[in-house]
N, C-alpha and C positions, 0 to 999 in steps of 0.2 A: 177615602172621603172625596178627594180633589177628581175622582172617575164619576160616582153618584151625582156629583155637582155639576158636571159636564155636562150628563146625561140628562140632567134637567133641561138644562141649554138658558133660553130667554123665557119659555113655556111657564115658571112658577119664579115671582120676584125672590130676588136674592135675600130680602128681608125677611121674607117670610120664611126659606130655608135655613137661616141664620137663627133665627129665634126658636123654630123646633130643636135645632141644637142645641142653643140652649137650654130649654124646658128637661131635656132627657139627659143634658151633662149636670144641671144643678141637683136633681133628683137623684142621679148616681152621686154625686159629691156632697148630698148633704146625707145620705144613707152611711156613706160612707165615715163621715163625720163625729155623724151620731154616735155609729158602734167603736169610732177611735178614741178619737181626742175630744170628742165632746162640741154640742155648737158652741160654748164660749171660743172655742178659738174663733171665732168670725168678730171677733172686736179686735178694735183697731181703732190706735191714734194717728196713723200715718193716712189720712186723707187724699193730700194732696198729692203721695205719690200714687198711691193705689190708681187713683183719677187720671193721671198723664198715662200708668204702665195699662189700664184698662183702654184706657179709650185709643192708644197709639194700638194695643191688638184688636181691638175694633176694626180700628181701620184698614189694618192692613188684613185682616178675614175679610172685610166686605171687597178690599182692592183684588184679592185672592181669587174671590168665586165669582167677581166682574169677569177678571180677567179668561181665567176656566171657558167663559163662553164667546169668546173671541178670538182667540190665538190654539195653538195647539198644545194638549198638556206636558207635551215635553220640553217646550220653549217656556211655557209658566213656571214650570220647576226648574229648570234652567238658570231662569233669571230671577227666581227665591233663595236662590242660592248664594247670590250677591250681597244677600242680608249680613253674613259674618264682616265681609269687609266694611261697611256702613259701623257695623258694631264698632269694629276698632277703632275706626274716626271717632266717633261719639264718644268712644270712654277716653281717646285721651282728649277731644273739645272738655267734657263736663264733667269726668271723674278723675281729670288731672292724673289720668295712665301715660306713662311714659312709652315712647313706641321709639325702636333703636331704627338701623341701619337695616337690620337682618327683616325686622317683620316690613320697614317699608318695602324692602323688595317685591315681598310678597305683595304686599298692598296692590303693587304698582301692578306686577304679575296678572293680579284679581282683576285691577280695573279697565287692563287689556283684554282679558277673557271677555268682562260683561259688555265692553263697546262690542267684538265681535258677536256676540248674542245674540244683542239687541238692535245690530245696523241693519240687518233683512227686513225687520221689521218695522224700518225706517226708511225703504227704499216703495216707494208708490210707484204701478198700481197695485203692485199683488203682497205688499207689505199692510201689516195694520200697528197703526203706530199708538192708535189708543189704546188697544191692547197690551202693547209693549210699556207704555209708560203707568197703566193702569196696575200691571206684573211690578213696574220700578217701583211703583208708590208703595205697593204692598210690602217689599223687601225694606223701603225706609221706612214705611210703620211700624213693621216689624223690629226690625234694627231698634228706633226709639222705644217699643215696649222692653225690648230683650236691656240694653243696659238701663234702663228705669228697674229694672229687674235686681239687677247686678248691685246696686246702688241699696236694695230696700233683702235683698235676700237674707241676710245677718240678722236681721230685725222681724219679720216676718215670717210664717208658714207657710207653708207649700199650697197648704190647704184656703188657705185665709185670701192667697194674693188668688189664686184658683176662680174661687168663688166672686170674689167683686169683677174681672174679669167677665167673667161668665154671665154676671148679673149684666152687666154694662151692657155685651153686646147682644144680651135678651131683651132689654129696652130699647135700643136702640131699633134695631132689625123690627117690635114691635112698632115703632113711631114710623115705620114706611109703611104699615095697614092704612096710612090717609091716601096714600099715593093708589090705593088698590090693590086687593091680595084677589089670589082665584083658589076654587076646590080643588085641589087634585085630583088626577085619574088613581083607581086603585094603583096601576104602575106607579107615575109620577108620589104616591103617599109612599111608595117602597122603597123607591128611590132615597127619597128624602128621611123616610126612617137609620135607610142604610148610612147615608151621609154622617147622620145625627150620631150612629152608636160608632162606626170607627172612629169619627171623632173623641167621642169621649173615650172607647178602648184606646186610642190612640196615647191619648195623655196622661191616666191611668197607667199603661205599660212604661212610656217613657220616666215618670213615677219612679217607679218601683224599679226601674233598670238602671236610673238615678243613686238607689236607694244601695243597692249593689255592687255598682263600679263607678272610678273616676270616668270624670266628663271624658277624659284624653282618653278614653278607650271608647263610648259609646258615641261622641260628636262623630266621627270620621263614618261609625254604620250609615248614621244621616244619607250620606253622597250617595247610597245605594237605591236611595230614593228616586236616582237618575235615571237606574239602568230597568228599573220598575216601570216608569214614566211613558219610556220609551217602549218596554214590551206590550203596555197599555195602550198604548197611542197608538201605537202597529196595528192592533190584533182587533181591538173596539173600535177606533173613530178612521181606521186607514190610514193615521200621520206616519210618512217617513221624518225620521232625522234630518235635517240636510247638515250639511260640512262643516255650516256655521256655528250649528248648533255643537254640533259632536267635539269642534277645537274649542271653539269655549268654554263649553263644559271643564274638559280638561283643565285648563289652564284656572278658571275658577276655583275648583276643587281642588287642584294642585295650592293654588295658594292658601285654601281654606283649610287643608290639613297640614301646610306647614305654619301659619298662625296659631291652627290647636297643639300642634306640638311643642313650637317654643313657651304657652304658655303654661303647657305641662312642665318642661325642663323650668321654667322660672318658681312656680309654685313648689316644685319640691326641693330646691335650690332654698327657697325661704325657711321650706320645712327644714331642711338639715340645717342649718343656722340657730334654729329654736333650741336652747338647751337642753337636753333628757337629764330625771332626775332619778 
């Protein structure tokens, strides 16, 4: 998705990329709906979370595919990767999660990684720093959707939080047609198709891989996302890695899989405690 969106560049508004996404993720997700669980599941009395967990991934898709046409895709994903550590702050600021010794290490680990990520990209003239911090924004968007998430998942469907999501940032992405949309080339319309279905394959798979295995097993494939980014980046747009990039990484992802770990060790720590009868 994040290569289609590149490919675009500045040539077709980000709005309007955003909004055929959504047109062909709600269409896959209300088909899907339909032959599950029925459209009643799309009611809902939780409003006001749906509305912060929608609109924080709003933001952080639109800060996303800003960023896509500014910096290079391997430093975007780079520093989307940052998103876990934001997470953990956040649940213990607002879900009152308790964070020991062991996970600040990590923490701290994480947000030595992302300063080196993000300082090349802060050093002018060959640095772009709106870039960088457009990439930040998106990883705290994101962060703010993902535990709004965490907070309402018990209570909500997969399908349910999906959908108002979806809806959101179709609204939205339509309300910049005042700012000016353009026709696509046949390319650029393929492009943008392409964009539209991994995304929705995307989440759909994630789905259903959810549906299968614990988080602590499928979080960590996430990171592979890196090493993808990067042969992309090579091979399509000419981006080498530089050093910056490649220790960062590291040391991000080091801390992001030992954060998913210890909360796996804590999670089944609870479970064994639960009585069997």
């Amino acid at each position: 998705m994040s290569t289609f969106v590149k490919l675009l560049g500045t040539s077709i508004p980000i709005g309007e990329t955003i909004f055929v996404r959504g047109i062909m993720a709600l269409l896959v997700l209300g088909t899907v709906a339909y032959h599950t669980t029925g459209l009643q599941v799309l009611k809902t009395n939780h409003w006001q979370r749906h509305a912060l967990r929608a609109l924080g991934g709003t933001a952080s898709m639109f800060c996303l595919f800003a960023s896509l046409t500014m910096i290079p895709l391997a430093d975007v994903t780079a520093i989307n990767f940052i998103s876990p550590i934001f997470i953990t702050i956040f649940a213990m600021l607002f879900l009152g999660e308790r964070i020991h010794m062991f996970r600040w290490t990590a923490l701290i680990v994480g947000i030595i990684g992302a300063v080196i990520i993000i300082t090349p990209q802060l050093a002018l003239p060959h640095g772009n720093v709106l870039g960088a911090l457009t990439a930040l924004g998106g990883a705290i968007f994101g962060a703010i959707a993902i535990t709004t998430l965490r907070s309402m998942s018990n209570s909500e469907p997969a399908i349910t939080i999906t959908f108002y999501f979806l809806m959101t940032a179709m609204v939205c992405g339509l309300l910049t047609s005042f700012f000016g949309w353009v026709i696509p080339t046949s390319l650029q319309a393929l492009w943008m198709v392409g964009a539209a279905l991994c995304g929705v394959l995307g989440q759909l798979a994630m789905t259903i891989a959810y549906r299968y295995a614990e988080a602590s097993t499928i979080a960590p494939l996430d990171y592979t996302g890196m090493i993808i980014a990067v042969g992309i980046g090579y091979l399509v747009f000419a981006e080498a890695p530089t050093v910056a990039i490649c220790l960062g990484s590291v040391l991000v992802i080091a801390a992001g899989l030992v954060i998913i770990w210890r909360e796996y060790r804590l999670s089944k720590f609870k479970l064994e405690l639960i009585p069997k009868h």
